[in-house]
C-alpha positions in Angstrom: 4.4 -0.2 19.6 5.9 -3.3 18.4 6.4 -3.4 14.4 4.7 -6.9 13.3 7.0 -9.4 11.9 6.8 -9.7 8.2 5.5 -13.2 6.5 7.1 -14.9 4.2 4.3 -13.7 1.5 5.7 -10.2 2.5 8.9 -11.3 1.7 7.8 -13.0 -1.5 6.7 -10.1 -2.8 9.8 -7.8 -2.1 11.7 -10.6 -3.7 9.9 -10.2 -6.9 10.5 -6.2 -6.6 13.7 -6.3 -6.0 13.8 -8.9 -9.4 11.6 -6.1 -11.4 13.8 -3.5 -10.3 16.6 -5.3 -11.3 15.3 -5.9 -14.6 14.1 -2.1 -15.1 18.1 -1.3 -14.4 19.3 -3.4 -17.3 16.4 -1.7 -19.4 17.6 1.7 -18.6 21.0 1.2 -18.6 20.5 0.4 -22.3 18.6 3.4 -22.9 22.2 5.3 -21.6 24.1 3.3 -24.1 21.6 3.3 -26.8 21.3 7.1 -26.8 25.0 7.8 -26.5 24.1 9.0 -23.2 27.2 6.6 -21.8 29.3 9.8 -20.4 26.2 12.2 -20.2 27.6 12.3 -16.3 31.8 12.5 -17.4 33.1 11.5 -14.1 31.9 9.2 -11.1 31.0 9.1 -8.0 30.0 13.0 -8.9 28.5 13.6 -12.3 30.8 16.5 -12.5 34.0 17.6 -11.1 32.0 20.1 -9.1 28.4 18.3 -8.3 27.1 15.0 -7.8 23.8 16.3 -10.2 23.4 16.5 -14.0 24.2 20.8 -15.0 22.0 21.8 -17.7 24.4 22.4 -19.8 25.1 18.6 -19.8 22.0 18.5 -22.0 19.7 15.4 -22.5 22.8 13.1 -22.2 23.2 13.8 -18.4 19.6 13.9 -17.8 19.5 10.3 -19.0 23.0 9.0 -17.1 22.2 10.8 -13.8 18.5 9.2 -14.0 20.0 6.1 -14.4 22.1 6.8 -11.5 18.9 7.8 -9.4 17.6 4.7 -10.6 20.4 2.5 -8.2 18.9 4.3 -5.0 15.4 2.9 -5.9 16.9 -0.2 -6.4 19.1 -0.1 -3.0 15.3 1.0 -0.9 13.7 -2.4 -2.5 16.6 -4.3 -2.2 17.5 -2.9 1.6 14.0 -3.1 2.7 13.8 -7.0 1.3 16.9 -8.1 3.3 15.2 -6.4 6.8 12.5 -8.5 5.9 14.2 -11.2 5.7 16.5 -10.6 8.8 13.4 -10.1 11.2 11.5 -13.2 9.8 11.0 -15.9 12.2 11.7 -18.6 12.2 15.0 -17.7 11.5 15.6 -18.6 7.9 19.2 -18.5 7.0 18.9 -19.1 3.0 16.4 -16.0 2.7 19.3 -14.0 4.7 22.1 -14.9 2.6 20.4 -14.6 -0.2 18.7 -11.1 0.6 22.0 -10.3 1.7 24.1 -11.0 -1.8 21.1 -8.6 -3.3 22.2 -6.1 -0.9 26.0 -6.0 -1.3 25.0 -6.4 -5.3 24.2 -2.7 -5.3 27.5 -1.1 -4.6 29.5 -3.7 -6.5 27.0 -3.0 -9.5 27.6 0.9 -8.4 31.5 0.3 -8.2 31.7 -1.7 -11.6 29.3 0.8 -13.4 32.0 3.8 -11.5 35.3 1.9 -13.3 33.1 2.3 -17.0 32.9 6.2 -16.5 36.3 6.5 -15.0 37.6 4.5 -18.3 35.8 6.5 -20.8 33.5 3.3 -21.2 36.1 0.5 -22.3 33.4 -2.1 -23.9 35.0 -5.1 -21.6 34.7 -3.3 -18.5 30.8 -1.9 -20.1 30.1 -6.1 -20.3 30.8 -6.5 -16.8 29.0 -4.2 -15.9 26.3 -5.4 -17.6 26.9 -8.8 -16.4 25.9 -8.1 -12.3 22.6 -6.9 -13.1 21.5 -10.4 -14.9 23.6 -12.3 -12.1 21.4 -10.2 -9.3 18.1 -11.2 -11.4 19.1 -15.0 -11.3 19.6 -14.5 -6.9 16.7 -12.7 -6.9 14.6 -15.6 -8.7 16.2 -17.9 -6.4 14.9 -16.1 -3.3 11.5 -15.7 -4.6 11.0 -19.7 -5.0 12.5 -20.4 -1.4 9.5 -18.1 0.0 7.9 -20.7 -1.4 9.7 -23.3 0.3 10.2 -24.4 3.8 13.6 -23.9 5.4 15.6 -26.8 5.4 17.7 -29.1 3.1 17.0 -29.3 -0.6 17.3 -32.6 -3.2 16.7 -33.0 -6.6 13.0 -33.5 -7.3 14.0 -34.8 -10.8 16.3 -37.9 -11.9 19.7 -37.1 -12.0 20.6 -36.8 -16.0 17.9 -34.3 -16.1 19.3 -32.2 -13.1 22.8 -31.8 -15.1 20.7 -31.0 -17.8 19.2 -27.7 -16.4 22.4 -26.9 -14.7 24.2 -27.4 -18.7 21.4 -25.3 -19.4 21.8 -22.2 -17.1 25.4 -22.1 -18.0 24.9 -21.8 -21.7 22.4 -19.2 -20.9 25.0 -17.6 -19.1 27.6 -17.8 -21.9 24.9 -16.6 -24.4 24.5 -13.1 -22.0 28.4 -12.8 -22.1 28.7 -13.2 -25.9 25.7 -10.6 -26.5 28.3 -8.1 -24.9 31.0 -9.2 -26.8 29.1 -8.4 -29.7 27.4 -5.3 -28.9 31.1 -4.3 -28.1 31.9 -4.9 -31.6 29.0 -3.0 -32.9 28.1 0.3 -33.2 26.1 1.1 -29.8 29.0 2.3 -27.8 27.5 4.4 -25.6 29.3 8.1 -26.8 30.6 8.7 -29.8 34.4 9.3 -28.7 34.0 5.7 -26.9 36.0 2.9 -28.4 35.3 -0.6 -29.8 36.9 -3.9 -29.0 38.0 -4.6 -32.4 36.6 -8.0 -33.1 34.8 -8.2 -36.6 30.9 -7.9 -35.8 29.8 -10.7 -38.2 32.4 -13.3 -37.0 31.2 -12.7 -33.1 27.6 -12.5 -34.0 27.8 -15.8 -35.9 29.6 -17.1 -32.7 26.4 -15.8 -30.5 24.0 -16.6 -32.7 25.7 -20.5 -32.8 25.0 -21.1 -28.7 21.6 -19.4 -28.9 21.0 -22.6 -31.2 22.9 -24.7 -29.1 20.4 -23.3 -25.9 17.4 -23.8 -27.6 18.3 -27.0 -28.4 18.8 -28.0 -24.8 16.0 -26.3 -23.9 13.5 -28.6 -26.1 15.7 -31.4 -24.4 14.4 -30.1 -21.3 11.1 -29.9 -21.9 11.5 -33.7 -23.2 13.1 -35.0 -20.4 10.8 -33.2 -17.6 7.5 -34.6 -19.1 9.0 -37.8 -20.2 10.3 -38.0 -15.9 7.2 -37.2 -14.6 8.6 -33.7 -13.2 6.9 -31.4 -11.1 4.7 -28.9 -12.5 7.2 -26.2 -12.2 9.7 -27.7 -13.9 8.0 -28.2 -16.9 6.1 -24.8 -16.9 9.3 -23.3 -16.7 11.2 -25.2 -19.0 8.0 -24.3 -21.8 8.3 -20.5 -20.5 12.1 -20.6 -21.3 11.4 -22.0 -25.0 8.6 -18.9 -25.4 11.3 -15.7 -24.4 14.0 -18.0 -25.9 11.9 -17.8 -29.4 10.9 -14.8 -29.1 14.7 -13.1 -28.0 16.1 -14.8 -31.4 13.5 -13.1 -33.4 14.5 -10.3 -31.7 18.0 -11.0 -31.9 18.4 -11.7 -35.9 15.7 -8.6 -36.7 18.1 -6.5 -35.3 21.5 -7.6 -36.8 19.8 -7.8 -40.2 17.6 -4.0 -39.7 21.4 -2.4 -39.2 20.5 -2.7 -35.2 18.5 -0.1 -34.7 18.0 1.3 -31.1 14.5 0.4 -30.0 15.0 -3.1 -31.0 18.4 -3.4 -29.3 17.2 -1.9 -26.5 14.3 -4.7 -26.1 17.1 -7.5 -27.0 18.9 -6.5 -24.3 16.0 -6.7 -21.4 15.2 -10.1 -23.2 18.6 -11.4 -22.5 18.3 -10.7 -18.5 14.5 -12.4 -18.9 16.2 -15.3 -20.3 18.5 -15.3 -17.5 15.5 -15.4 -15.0 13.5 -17.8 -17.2 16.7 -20.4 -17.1 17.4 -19.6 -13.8 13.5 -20.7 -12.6 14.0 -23.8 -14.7 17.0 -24.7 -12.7 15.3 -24.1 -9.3 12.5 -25.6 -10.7 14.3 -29.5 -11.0 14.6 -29.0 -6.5 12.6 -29.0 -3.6 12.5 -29.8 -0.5 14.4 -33.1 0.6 11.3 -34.8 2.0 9.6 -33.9 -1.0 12.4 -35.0 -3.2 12.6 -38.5 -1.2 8.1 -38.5 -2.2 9.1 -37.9 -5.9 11.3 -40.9 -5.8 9.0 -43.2 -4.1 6.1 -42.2 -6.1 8.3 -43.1 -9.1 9.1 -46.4 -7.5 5.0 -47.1 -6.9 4.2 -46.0 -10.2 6.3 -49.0 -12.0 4.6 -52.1 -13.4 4.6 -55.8 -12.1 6.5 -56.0 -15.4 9.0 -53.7 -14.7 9.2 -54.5 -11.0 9.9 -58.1 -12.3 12.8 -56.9 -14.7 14.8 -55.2 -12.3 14.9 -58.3 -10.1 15.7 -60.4 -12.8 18.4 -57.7 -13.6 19.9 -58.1 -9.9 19.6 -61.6 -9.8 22.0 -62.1 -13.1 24.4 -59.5 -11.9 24.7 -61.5 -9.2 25.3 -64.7 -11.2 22.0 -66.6 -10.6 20.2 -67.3 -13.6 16.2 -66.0 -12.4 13.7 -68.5 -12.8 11.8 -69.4 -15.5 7.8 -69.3 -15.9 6.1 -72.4 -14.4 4.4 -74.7 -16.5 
């Protein structure tokens, strides 16, 4: 019996497992670190010298690392079973194959990096790299979610181009924001065992640092939301930019009720699954300012249609003085 081909709702919705899943990793890879639970499994790719499975005598430590661990194989099954999906689909699309495809070789390079934390007793630069795949699989995963969405084909951008470079400033100072939340949490006191060491850089002085581009994203995020209502964007675009601006709120409230309770696990914990949201948030605003090229080329006409006589008579006046002829004046 043939197996039927999956849609591209099918696939949609794998997408947005495989995007849960990843999300549920960062969650409980904070749990690890936030219950000193960091070498709970002492050695990688076993969790002893001797078994690949948490001993009892590891105690609650290795029940929570190995889990973790397990964790990854749930994540591989979504992930695995998202890119067959995508490989059987037809018509053939080749953006949901690449895409599904730099999920799937994700997992072992998120496996590999989190291996090289064990293996070096959970040096806190190596521990922010590691941290750093899950949030950069979460942003691919986004991206293959909206293209199910999306006929195959050539994308444009559906908004002017000032507010395209926006979003794009915009996901890269989300980005930066993720990297400087490790940076700090490497300074601070969550380091995941109790033997593990810090990276020495004063806590305040690299919280201030953090806290200053969270300002500087929310800042560019009300921009956003300016710009895509003031352009006329597409629904999207400004849903997502207003989305952003809620877990953006919400993640600094987080983010100074922490430093100033002494960090206390629970909320760190929720801080740090807010930062990978952020991620996805930005990431949907960026994907959100593109569409399809015909589309795209609609927007711009529409844009063009929806100008007054007034304006319409401005920009020829405009092009005939560039030119050097002086436009005509009104008739008496």
């Amino acid at each position: 019996m043939q197996v039927p081909r999956p849609t591209l709702g099918q696939i949609r919705g794998l997408a947005v497992a495989s995007l849960v899943a990843n999300l549920g990793i960062v969650i409980t890879g904070g749990a690890v670190r936030l219950t000193g639970s960091g070498l709970g499994c002492p050695t990688w790719p076993r969790c002893t010298d001797t078994s690949f499975t948490a001993h009892p005598e590891l105690g609650l430590h290795g029940v929570i690392e190995f889990g973790n661990r397990l964790l990854t194989f749930v994540l591989a099954i979504v992930v695995g079973l998202t890119w067959l999906a995508a490989m059987r689909y037809l018509p053939r699309r080749r953006d949901l194959r690449w895409l599904s495809g730099i999920l799937l070789l994700g997992i072992p390079a998120q496996a590999v990096v989190g291996g090289i934390t064990v293996l070096t007793h959970l040096n806190p630069w190596v521990v922010g790299a590691h941290f750093m795949v899950s949030p950069a699989l979460v942003a691919v995963a986004v991206v293959l979610a909206r293209r199910t969405r999306e006929p195959g084909g050539p994308m444009a951008p559906s908004v002017p181009r000032p507010v395209r470079g926006l979003a794009y400033g915009l996901f890269a100072t989300a980005v930066a924001v993720l990297y400087l939340g490790t940076v700090v949490t490497g300074s601070g006191p969550h380091a995941g065992d109790l033997q593990a060491r810090r990276n020495g850089l004063d806590p305040a002085a690299v919280s201030q640092v953090h806290a200053d581009v969270v300002f500087l994203l929310i800042g560019l995020t009300v921009g956003m939301m300016a710009a895509v209502w003031a352009t006329g964007a597409p629904a999207r675009a400004r849903r997502a930019a207003l989305a952003l601006l809620v877990v953006e709120v919400g993640q600094g409230a987080v983010g100074f009720l922490q430093y100033f309770t002494g960090l206390p696990a629970a909320l760190v914990g929720i801080h740090v699954g807010g930062a990978a949201l952020t991620l996805a948030v930005a990431t949907w605003v960026l994907v959100g300012t593109r569409g399809p090229a015909a589309t795209a080329d609609g927007f711009s006409e529409s844009r063009e249609a929806a100008k007054t006589s007034a304006e319409r008579s401005a920009d020829r006046s405009a092009a005939l003085t560039v030119r050097g002829i002086a436009p005509a004046g009104p008739r008496d």
